[in-house]
C-alpha positions as CSV (number, residue, x, y, z in Angstrom):
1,X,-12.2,38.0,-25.7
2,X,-14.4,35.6,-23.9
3,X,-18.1,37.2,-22.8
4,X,-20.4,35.9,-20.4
5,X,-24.4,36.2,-21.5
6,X,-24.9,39.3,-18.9
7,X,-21.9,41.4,-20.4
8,X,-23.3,40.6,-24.2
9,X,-26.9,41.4,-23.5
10,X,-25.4,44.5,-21.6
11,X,-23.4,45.7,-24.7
12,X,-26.4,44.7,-27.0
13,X,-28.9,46.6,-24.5
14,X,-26.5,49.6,-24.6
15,X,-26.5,49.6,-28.7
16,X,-30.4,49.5,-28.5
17,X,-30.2,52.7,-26.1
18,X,-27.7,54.6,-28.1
19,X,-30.0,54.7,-31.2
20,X,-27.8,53.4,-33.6
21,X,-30.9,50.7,-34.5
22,X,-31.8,52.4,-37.3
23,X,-34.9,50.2,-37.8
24,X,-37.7,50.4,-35.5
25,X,-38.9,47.1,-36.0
26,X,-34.8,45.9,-35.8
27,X,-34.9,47.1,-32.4
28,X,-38.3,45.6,-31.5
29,X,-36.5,42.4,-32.3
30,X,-33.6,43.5,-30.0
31,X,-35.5,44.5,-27.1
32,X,-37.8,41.3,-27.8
33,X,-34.7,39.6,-27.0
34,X,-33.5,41.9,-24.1
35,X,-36.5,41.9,-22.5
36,X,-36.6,37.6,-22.6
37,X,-33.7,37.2,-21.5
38,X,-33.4,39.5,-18.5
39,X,-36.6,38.1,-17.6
40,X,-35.7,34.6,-17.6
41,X,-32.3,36.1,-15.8
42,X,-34.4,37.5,-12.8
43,X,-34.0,41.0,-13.7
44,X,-37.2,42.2,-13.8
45,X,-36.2,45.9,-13.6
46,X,-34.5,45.6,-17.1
47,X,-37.3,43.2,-18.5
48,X,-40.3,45.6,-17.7
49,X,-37.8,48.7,-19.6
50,X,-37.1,46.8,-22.6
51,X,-40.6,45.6,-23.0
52,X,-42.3,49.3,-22.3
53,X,-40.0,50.6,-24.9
54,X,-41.0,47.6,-27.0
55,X,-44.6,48.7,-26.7
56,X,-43.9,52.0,-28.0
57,X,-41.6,50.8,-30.5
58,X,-44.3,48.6,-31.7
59,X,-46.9,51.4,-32.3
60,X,-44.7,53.3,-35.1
61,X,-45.8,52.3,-39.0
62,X,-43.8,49.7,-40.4
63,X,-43.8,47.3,-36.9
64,X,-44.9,44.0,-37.5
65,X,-48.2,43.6,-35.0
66,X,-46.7,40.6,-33.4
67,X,-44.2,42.6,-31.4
68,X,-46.9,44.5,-29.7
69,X,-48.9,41.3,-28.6
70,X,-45.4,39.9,-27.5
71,X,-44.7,43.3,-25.4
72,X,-47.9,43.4,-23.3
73,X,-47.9,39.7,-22.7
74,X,-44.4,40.2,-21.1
75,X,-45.2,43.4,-19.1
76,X,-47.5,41.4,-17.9
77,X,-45.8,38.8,-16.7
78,X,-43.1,41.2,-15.2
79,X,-45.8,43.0,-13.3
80,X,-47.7,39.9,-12.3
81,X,-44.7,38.4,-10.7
82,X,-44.1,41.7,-9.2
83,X,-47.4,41.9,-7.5
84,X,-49.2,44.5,-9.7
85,X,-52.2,42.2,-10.7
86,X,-54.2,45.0,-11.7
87,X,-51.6,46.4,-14.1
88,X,-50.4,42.8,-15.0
89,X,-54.4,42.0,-16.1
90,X,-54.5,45.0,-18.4
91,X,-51.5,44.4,-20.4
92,X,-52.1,40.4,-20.6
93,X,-55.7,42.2,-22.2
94,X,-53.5,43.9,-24.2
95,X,-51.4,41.3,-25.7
């Protein structure tokens, strides 16, 4: 069957939630993805929960560094574009 972006990133979004990424730093990737997309999609509800569970994610042994840096910088973008400077400023510190 044919699938438009929105319904693949759902059923990818719902495989990250369901655990079956065995791999932390597999689903880092997954939500790095998730997280761009849904922010470049408008959804910024969905982008700032994919990249907060991409920050803890990236804090378990074994996670490349990277993914952390790449988490904060897009909280921050999320938050900055919805008016939380403050909050935006600390994770942009962050990243």
């Amino acid at each position: 069957p044919d699938f438009t972006v929105r319904e693949m990133l759902g059923e990818l979004a719902k495989i990250a939630d369901s655990g079956e990424l065995k791999s932390a730093e597999v689903e880092c990737s997954v939500r790095d993805m998730l997280s761009y997309f849904a922010l470049e999609l408008g959804n910024f509800e969905q982008a700032r929960t994919h990249a907060t569970k991409g920050v803890e994610l990236a804090r378990q042994p074994g996670v490349e560094p990277q993914h952390a840096a790449t988490f904060h910088a897009r909280l921050g973008r999320v938050l900055k574009d919805g008016g939380h400077r403050q909050k935006a400023l600390e994770h942009f510190h962050q990243s």
